[in-house]
C-alpha positions in Angstrom: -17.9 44.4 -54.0 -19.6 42.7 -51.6 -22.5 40.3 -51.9 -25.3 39.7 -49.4 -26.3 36.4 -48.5 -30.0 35.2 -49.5 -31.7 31.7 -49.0 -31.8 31.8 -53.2 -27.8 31.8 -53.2 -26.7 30.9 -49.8 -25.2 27.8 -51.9 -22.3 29.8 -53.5 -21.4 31.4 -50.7 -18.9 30.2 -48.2 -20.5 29.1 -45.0 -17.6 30.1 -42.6 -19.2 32.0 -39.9 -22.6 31.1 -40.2 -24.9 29.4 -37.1 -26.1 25.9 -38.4 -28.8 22.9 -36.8 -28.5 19.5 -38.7 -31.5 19.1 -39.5 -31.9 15.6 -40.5 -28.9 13.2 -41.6 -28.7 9.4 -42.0 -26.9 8.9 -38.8 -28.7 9.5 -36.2 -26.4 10.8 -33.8 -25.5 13.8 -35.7 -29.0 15.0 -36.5 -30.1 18.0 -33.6 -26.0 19.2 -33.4 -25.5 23.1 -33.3 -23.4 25.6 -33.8 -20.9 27.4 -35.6 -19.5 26.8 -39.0 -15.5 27.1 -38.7 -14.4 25.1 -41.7 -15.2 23.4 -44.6 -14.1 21.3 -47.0 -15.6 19.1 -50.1 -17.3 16.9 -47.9 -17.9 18.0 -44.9 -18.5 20.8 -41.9 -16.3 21.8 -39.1 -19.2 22.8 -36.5 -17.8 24.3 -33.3 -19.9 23.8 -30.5 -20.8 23.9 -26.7 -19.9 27.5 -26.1 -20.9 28.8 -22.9 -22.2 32.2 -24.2 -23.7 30.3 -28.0 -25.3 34.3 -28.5 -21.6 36.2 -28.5 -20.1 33.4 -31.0 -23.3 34.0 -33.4 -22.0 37.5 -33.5 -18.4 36.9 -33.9 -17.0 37.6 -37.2 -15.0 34.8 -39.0 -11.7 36.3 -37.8 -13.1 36.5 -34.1 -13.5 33.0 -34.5 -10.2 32.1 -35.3 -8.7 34.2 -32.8 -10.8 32.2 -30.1 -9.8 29.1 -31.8 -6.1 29.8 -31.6 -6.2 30.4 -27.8 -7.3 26.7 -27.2 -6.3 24.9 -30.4 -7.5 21.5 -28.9 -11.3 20.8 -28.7 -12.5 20.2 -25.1 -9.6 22.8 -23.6 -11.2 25.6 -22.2 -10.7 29.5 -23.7 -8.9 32.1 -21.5 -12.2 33.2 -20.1 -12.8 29.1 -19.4 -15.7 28.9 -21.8 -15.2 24.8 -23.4 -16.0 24.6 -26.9 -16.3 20.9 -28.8 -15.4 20.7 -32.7 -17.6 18.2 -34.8 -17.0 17.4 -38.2 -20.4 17.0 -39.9 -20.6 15.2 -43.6 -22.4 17.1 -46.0 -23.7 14.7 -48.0 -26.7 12.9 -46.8 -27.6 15.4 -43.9 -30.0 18.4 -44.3 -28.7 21.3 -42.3 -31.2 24.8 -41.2 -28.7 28.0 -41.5 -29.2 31.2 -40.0 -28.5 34.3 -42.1 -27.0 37.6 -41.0 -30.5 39.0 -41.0 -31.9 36.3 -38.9 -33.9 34.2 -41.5 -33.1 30.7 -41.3 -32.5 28.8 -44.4 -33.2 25.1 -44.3 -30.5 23.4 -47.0 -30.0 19.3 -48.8 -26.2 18.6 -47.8 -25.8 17.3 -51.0 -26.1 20.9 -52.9 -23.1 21.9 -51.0 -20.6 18.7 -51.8 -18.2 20.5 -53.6 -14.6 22.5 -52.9 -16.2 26.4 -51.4 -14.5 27.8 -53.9 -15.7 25.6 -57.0 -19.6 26.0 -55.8 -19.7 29.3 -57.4 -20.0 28.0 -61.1 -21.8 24.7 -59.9 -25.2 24.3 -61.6 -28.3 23.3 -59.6 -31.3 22.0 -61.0 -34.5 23.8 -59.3 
């Protein structure tokens, strides 16, 4: 069964995959950053960035992604078709980050709802 991401549960969902703007965040150097969820973990977001063509990686499914990764596993080496990409790990906590859905709404999100293991946010509780 699969389940369609909405701005009501985009929190439960993995975010793998999906195009991302910080928002806001309490360092300033992060806030305006943009681009394409590629991990995650408790704390944080793996944001890949930079892409030459930003249009073809927003429609790249989550194993696109990691083939492209795997043929320049270093950030700042170039693809095979020379596009540079630049990986930026992003804490959730504190920043405020605007996702893009499948269906092209954008879903602006509080970092600290998603501070918790992806697969343990399912059964979190959120206070509306």
């Amino acid at each position: 069964m699969t389940y369609e991401i909405t701005p009501e549960n985009l929190v439960y969902h993995t975010l793998i995959g999906l195009e991302t703007v910080v928002a806001e965040s309490t360092n300033p150097d992060i806030a305006g950053i943009r681009g394409v969820v590629v991990d995650e973990t408790r704390n944080t977001l793996l944001i890949t960035m930079g892409y030459s063509d930003f249009s073809a990686m927003k429609e790249a499914t989550t194993s696109i992604q990691s083939k492209i990764r795997n043929t320049a596993p270093h950030s700042g080496e170039p693809d095979e078709e020379g596009d540079y990409f630049l990986d930026k790990t992003i804490p959730k906590a504190h920043s405020k980050f605007i996702f893009s859905l499948p269906d092209d709404r954008n879903v602006r999100v509080n970092g600290d709802l998603l501070v918790a293991r992806p697969e343990d946010r399912i059964s979190k509780k959120h206070k509306n």
